[in-house]
VEXDO-777981 format. One line per field, with one value per residue (C-alpha): residue number from 1; residue in three letters; x, y, z. Coordinates in steps of 0.02 Angstrom, whole numbers, plus 50000, padded with zeros to 5 digits. Example, Ala and Ser with C-alpha at 12.3 -4.5 7.8 and 13.67 -1.06 7.14 Angstrom:
REM VEXDO-777981
n <- 1 / 2
res <- ala / ser
X <- 50615 / 50684
Y <- 49775 / 49947
Z <- 50390 / 50357
***
This chain:
REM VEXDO-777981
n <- 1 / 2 / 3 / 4 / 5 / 6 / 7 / 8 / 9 / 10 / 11 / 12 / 13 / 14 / 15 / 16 / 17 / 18 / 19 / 20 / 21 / 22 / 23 / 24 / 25 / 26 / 27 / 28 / 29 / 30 / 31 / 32 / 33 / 34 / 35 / 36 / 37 / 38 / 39 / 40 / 41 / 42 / 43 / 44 / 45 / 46 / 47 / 48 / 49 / 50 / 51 / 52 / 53 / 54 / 55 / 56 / 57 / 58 / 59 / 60 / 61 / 62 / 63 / 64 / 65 / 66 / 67 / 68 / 69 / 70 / 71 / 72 / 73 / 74 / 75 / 76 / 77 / 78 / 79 / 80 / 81 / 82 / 83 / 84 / 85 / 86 / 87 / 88 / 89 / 90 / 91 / 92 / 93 / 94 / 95 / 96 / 97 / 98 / 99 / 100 / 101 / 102 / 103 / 104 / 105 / 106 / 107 / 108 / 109 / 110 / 111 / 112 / 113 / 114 / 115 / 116 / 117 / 118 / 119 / 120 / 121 / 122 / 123 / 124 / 125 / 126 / 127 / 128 / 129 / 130 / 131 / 132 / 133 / 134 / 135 / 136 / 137 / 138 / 139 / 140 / 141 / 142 / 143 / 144 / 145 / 146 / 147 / 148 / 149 / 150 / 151 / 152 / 153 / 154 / 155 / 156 / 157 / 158 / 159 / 160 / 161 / 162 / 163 / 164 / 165 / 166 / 167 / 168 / 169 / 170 / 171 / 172 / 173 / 174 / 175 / 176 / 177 / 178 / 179 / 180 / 181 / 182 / 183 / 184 / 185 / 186 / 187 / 188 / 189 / 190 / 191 / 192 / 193 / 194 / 195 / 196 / 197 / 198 / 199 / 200 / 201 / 202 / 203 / 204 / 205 / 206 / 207 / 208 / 209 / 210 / 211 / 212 / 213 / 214 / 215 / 216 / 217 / 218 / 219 / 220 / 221 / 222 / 223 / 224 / 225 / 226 / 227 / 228 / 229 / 230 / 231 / 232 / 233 / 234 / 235 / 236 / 237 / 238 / 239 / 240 / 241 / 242 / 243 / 244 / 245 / 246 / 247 / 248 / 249 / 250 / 251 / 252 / 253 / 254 / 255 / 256 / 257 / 258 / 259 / 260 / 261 / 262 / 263 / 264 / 265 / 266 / 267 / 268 / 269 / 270 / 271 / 272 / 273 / 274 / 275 / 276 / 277 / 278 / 279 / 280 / 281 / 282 / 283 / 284 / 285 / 286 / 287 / 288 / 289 / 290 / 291 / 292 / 293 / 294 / 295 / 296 / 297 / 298 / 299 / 300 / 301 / 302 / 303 / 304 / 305 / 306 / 307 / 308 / 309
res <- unk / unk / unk / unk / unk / unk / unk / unk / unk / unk / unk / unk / unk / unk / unk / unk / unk / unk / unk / unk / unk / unk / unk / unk / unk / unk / unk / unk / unk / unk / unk / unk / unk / unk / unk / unk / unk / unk / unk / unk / unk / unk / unk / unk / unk / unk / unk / unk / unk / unk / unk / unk / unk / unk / unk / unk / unk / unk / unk / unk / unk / unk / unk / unk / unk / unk / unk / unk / unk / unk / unk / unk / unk / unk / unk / unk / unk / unk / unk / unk / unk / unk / unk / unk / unk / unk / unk / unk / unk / unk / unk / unk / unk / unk / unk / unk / unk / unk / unk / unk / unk / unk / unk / unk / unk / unk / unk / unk / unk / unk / unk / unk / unk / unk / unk / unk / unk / unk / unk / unk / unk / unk / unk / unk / unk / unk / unk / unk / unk / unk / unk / unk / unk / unk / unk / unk / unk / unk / unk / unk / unk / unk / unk / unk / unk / unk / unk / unk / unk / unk / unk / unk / unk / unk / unk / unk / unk / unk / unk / unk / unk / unk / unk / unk / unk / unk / unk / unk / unk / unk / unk / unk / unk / unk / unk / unk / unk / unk / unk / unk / unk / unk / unk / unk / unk / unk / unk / unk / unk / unk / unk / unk / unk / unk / unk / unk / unk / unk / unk / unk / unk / unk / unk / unk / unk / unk / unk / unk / unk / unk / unk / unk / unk / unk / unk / unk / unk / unk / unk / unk / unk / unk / unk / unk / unk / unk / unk / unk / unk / unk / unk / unk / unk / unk / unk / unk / unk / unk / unk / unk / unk / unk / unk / unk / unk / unk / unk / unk / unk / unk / unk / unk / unk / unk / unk / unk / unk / unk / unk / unk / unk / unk / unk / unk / unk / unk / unk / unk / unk / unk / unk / unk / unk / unk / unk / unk / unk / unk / unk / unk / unk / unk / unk / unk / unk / unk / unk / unk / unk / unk / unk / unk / unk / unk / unk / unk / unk / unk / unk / unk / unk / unk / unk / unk / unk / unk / unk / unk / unk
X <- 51268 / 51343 / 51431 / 51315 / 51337 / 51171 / 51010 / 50900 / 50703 / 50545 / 50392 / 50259 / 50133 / 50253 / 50224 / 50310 / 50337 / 50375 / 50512 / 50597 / 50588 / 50691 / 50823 / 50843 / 50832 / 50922 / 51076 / 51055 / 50928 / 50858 / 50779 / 50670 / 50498 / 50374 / 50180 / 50149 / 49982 / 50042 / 49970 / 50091 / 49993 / 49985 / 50188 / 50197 / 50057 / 50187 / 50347 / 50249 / 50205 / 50382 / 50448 / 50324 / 50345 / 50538 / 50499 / 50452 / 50537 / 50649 / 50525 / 50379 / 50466 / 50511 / 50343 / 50320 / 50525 / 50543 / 50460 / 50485 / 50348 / 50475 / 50341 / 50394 / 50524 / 50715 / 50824 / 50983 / 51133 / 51029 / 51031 / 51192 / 51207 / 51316 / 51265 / 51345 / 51434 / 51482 / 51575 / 51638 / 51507 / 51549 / 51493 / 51280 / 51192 / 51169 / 50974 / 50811 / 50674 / 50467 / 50430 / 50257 / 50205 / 50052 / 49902 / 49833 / 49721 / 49834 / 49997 / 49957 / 50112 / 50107 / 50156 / 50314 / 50298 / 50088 / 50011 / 49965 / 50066 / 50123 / 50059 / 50103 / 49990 / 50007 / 49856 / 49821 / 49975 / 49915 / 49785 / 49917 / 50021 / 49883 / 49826 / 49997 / 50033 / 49874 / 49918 / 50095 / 50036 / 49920 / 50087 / 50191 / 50054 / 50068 / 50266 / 50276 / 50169 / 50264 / 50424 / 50365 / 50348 / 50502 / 50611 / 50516 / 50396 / 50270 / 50174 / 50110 / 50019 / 50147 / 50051 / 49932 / 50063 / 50055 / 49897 / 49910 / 50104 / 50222 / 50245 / 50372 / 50340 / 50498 / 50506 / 50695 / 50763 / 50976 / 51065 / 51213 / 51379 / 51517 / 51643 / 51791 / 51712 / 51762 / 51781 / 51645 / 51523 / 51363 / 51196 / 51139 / 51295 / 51329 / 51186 / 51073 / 50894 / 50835 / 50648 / 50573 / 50527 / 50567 / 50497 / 50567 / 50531 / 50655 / 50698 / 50798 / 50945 / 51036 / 51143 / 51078 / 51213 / 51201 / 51344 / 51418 / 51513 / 51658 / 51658 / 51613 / 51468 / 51340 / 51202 / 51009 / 50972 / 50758 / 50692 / 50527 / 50368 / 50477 / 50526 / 50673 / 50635 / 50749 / 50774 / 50796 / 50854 / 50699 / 50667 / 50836 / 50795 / 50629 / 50678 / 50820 / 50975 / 50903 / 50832 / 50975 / 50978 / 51117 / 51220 / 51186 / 51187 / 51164 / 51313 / 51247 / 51356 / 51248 / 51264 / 51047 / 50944 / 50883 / 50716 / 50654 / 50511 / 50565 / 50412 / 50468 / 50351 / 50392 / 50275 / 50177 / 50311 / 50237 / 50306 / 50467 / 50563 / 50612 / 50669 / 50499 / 50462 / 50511 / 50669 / 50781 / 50871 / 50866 / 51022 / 50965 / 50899 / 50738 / 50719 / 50590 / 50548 / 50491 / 50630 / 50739 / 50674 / 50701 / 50901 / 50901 / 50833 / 50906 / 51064 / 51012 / 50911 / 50917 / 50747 / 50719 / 50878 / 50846 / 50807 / 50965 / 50912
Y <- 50346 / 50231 / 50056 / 49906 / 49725 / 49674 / 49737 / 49798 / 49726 / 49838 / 49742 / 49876 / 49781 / 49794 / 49892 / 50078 / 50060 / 50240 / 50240 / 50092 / 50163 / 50304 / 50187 / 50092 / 50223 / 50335 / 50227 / 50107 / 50154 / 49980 / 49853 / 49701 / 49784 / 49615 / 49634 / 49733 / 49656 / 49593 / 49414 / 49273 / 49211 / 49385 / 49413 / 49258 / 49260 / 49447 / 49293 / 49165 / 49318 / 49365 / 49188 / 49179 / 49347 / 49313 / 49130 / 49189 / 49200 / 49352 / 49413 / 49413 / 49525 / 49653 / 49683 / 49799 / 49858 / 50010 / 50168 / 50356 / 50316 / 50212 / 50058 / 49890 / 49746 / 49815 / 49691 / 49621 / 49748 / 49916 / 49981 / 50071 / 50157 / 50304 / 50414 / 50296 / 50408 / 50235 / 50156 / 50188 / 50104 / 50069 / 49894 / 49881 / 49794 / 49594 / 49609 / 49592 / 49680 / 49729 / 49899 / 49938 / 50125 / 50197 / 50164 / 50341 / 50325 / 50451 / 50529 / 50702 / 50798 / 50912 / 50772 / 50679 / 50491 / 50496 / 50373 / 50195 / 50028 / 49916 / 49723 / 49581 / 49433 / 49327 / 49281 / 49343 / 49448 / 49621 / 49581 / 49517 / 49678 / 49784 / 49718 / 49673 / 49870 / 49927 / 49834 / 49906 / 50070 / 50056 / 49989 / 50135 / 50258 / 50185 / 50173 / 50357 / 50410 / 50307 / 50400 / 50578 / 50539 / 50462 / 50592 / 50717 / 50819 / 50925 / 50964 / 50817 / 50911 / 50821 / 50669 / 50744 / 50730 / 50539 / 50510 / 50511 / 50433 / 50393 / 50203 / 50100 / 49896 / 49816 / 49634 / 49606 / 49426 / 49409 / 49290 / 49203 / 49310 / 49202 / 49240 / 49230 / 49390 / 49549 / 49658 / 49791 / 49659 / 49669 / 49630 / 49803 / 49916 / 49997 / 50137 / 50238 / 50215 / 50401 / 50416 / 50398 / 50221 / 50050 / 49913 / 49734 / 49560 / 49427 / 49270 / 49157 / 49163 / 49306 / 49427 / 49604 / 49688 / 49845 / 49962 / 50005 / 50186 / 50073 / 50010 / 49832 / 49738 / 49669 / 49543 / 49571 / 49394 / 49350 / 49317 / 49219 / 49358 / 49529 / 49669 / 49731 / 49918 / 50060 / 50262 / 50345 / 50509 / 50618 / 50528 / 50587 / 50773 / 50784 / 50725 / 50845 / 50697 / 50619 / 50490 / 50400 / 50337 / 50190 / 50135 / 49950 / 49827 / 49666 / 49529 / 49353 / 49231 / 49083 / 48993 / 49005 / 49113 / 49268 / 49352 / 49506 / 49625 / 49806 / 49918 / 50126 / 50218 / 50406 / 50563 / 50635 / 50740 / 50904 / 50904 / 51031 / 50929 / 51010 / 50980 / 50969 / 51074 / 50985 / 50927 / 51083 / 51207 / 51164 / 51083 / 51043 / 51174 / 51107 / 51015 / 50984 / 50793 / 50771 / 50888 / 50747 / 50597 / 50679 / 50691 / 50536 / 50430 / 50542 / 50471 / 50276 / 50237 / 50273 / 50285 / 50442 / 50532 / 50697 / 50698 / 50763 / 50919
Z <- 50752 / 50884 / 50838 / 50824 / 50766 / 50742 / 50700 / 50838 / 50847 / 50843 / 50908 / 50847 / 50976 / 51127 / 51266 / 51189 / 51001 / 50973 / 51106 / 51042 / 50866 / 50910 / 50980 / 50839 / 50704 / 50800 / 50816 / 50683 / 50548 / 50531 / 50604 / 50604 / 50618 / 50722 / 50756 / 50597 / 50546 / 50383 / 50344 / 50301 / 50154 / 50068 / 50081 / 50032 / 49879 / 49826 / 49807 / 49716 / 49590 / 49590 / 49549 / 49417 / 49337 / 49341 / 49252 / 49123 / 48936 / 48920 / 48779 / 48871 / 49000 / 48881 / 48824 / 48992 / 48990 / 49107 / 49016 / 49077 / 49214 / 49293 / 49290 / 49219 / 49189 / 49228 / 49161 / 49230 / 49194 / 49161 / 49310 / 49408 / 49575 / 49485 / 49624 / 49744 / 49899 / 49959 / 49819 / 49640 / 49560 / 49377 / 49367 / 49340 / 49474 / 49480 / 49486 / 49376 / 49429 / 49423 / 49477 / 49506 / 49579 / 49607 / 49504 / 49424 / 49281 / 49173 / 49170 / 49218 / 49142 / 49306 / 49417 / 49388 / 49378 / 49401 / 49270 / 49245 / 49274 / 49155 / 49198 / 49119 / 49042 / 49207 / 49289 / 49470 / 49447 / 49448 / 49579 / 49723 / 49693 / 49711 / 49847 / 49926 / 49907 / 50002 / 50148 / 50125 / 50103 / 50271 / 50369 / 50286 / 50366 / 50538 / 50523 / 50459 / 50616 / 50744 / 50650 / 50678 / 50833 / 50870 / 50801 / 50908 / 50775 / 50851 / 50699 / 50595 / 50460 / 50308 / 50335 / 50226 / 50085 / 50130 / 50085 / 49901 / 49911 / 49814 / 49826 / 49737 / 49736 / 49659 / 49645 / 49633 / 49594 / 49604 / 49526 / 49614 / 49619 / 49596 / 49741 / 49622 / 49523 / 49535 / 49699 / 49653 / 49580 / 49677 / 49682 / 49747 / 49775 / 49924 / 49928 / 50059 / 49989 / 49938 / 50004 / 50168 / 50232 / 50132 / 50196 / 50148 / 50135 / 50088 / 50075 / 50190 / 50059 / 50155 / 50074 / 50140 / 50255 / 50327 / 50364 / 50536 / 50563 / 50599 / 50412 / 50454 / 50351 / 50471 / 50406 / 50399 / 50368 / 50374 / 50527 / 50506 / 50531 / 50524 / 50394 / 50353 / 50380 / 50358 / 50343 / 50182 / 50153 / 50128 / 50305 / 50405 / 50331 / 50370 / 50558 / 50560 / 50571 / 50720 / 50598 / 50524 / 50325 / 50335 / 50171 / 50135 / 50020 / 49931 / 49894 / 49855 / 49865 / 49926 / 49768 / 49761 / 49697 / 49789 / 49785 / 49882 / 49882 / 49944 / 49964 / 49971 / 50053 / 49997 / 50022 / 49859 / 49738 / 49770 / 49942 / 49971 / 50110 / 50250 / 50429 / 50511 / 50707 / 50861 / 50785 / 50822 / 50718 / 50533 / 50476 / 50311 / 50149 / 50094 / 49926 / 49821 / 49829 / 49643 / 49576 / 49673 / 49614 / 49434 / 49462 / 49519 / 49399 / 49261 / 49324 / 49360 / 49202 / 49031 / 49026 / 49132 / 49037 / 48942 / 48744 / 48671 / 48548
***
């Protein structure tokens, strides 16, 4: 990874998309992805449901809490980073959230996290997140393509474990953080996201910085018509390293309140990750993707932790 101090621009209409892809992911892991085909008024329509969701009473909420399908209302100081590589985390994060995945008509006890979502009684709610997360799910296609690419892969055959994804739409809303709290008090603690692609949309309240190898914080504020995208893990295996997954995180201190809308785009659970041809000799052991995503939730949420016997 070399040093940067801001975050490099990836105009998916310009004139070589792939090649500027593997610049910026393989030196920074993010950057502000422009020309995506997103409409305004839909990323826009995913807020106002956020705002609204988060409005209302604290009872309401609960009536769709988490459950073990990881779908539904996370409230504010449930959730902790305690697999943090970047930080002793000890302190839960300064966030509420709505997690929507994708939307199976059962849970089929053979694949981990498949089933239904949990919606609230808000009207037109469900409705913009589905349709918000099929447009996401098209861009996460096109993105994971252009990624393969850019990292070199000469066989593309795992896209077929993309086309029944795992997608995670989490409406996140943070509270102010006073600056006089404590040191490791944060809205999102320093992290690397776990999956493959997450695509973001923000606010213009700022507070997203992203990690340079030299230790210094840099800042991802919005710029008007972009996402935030980055490299998760699953991501800088499957491209053998030359895809990095950057630590960041999330420290509002603006004094405002701060709402976002990361969408993960991560490939079905069956797949066994592994560094993919093209990308040189493996330097990674491949894992299981759903046996993964079990350890990690087992240690984020109470909700995903083993029955004691």
């Amino acid at each position: 990874m070399g040093e940067f101090s801001i975050i490099p621009v990836v105009d998916l209409g310009g004139n070589d998309p792939i090649a500027a892809f593997a610049d910026a992911y393989g030196s920074t892991g993010f950057g502000y992805i422009v020309n995506h085909g997103i409409d305004d008024n839909l990323i826009e329509g995913v807020f106002e449901a956020s705002r609204n969701f988060h409005a209302l009473p604290l009872e309401q909420k609960l009536s769709v809490e988490l459950n073990h399908l990881h779908r539904g209302y996370i409230p504010i100081n449930t959730s902790t980073d305690v697999n943090s590589k970047l930080a002793e985390v000890k302190r839960p994060n300064q966030s509420a959230s709505f997690m929507m995945m994708r939307e199976d008509p059962a849970e089929d006890s053979a694949t981990y996290l498949s089933g239904p979502n949990q919606w609230p009684d808000l009207p037109g709610f469900q409705n913009t997140l589905e349709t918000y997360a099929a447009a996401l799910t098209s861009l996460g296609q096109n993105l994971m393509r252009i990624a393969l690419q850019a990292a070199g892969v000469t066989d593309d055959s795992v896209m077929s474990y993309f086309q029944v994804p795992t997608i995670w739409l989490r409406l996140l809303h943070y509270p102010p953080t006073p600056e006089t709290g404590p040191a490791d008090l944060y809205g999102s603690a320093p992290h690397t996201d776990f999956g493959c692609l997450t695509i973001l949309a923000q606010d213009d309240v700022g507070g997203l910085q992203v990690k340079a190898p030299s230790g210094q914080w840099v800042d991802a504020p919005k710029i008007p018509g972009s996402f935030v995208v980055n490299v998760g893990d699953m991501l800088h295996r499957m491209s053998n390293g030359r895809l990095l997954s950057t630590p960041h995180r999330v420290i509002n201190h603006s004094g405002r309140e701060r709402y976002s809308c990361p969408f993960f785009f991560d490939p079905h659970v069956s797949l066994d990750v592994t560094p993919l041809p093209g990308t040189g000799a493996p330097r990674f052991e491949p894992i299981n993707f759903g046996d993964f995503l079990r350890q990690e939730l087992q240690a984020g949420y109470d909700k995903h932790k083993p029955a004691e016997t």
